[in-house]
Each structure stands twice: as C-alpha cells, then as structure tokens.
C-alpha positions as CSV (number, residue, x, y, z in Angstrom):
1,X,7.3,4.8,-52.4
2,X,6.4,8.5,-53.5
3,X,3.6,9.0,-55.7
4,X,3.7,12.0,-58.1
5,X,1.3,14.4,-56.7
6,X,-1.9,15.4,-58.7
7,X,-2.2,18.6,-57.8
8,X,-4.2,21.5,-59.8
9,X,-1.3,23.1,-62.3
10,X,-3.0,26.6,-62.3
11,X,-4.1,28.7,-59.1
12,X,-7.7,29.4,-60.4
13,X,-9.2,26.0,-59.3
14,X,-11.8,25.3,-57.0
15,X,-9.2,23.8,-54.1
16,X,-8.6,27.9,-53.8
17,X,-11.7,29.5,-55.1
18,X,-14.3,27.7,-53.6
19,X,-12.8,25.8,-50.4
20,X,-10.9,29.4,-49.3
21,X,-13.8,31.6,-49.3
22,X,-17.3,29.1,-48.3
23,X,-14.8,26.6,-46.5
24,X,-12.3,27.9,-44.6
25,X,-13.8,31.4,-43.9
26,X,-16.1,29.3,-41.8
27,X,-14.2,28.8,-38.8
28,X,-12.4,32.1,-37.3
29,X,-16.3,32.8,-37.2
30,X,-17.2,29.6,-35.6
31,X,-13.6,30.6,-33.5
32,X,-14.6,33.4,-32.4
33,X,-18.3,32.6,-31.1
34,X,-17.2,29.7,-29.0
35,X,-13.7,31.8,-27.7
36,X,-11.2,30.0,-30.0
37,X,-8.3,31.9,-31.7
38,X,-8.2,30.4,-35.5
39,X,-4.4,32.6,-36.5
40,X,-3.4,30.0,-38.6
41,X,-6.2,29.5,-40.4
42,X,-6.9,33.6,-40.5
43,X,-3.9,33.5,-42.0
44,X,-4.0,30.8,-44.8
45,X,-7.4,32.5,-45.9
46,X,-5.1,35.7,-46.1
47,X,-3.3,34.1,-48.6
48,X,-5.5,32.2,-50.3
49,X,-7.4,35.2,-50.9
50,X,-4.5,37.7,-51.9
51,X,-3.4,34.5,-54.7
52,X,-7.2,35.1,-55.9
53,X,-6.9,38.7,-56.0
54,X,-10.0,38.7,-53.8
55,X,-11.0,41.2,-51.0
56,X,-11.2,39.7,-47.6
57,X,-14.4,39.9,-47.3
58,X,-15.4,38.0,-50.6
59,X,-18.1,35.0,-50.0
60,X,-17.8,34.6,-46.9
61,X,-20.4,32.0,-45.3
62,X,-21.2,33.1,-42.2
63,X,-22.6,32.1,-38.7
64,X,-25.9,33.1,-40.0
65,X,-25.6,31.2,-43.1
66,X,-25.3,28.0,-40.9
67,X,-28.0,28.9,-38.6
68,X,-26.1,29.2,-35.6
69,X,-26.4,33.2,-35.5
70,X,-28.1,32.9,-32.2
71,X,-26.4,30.4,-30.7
72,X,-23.8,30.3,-27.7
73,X,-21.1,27.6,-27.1
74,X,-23.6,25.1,-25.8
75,X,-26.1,25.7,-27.6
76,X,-23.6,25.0,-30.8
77,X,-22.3,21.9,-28.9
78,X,-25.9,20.5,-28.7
79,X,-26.9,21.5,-32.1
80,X,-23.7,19.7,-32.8
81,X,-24.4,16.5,-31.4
C-alpha cells in the first residue's frame, strides 16, 4: 500500500543545499580521476544548483578535500579497501 511521501515542502532544505554541493559534486571528480563519465549525475548537480540559484562552482569538495589529490585509480582502489 502507498505511503504519503514525507518530502521537504520548500526547495531551501538541506536534501538540496547541502547533499548537491559537498555530496554529489564529489563524484564527476572522483569520475574523472579514475576515467568514468558521471553525465547523469553532472547533470542533476546542474539542476540542483540552478533550483539554489547557486554558481556551479559553489562548495564543491574536492579530490583534495578527501585526500586523494595524488592518487591514481589504484592507488584510490587500495586506499579504498
């Protein structure tokens, strides 16, 4: 049986302002380090960003942020693991 779905009733929330920007913009760097396309999620962070009037490159966390600045594919993997 559905459920009614408890979703935020404003845009401003943190399922957009937070997880967007230091969440999401995470990956089409991680992507692009190990050789992975991210479109889709390029895209969604698009979105979410233009909903948030926000510039594209607004709080981004980057490779360096996560200490894998340095790092190749295998080095991730085994950081990883």
């Amino acid at each position: 049986m559905l459920t009614t779905l408890k979703a935020p009733g404003q845009l401003g929330t943190r399922w957009l302002s937070e997880d967007v920007p230091y969440g999401l913009r995470a990956w089409p760097g991680l992507g692009d380090a190990v050789g992975v396309a991210t479109p889709v999620t390029d895209d969604v962070i698009t979105l979410g960003l233009a909903v948030l009037h926000e510039p594209l490159d607004t709080n981004r966390r980057t490779l360096a942020d996560m200490g894998l600045e340095e790092m190749d594919r295998e080095r991730m993997l085994r950081y990883a693991h």
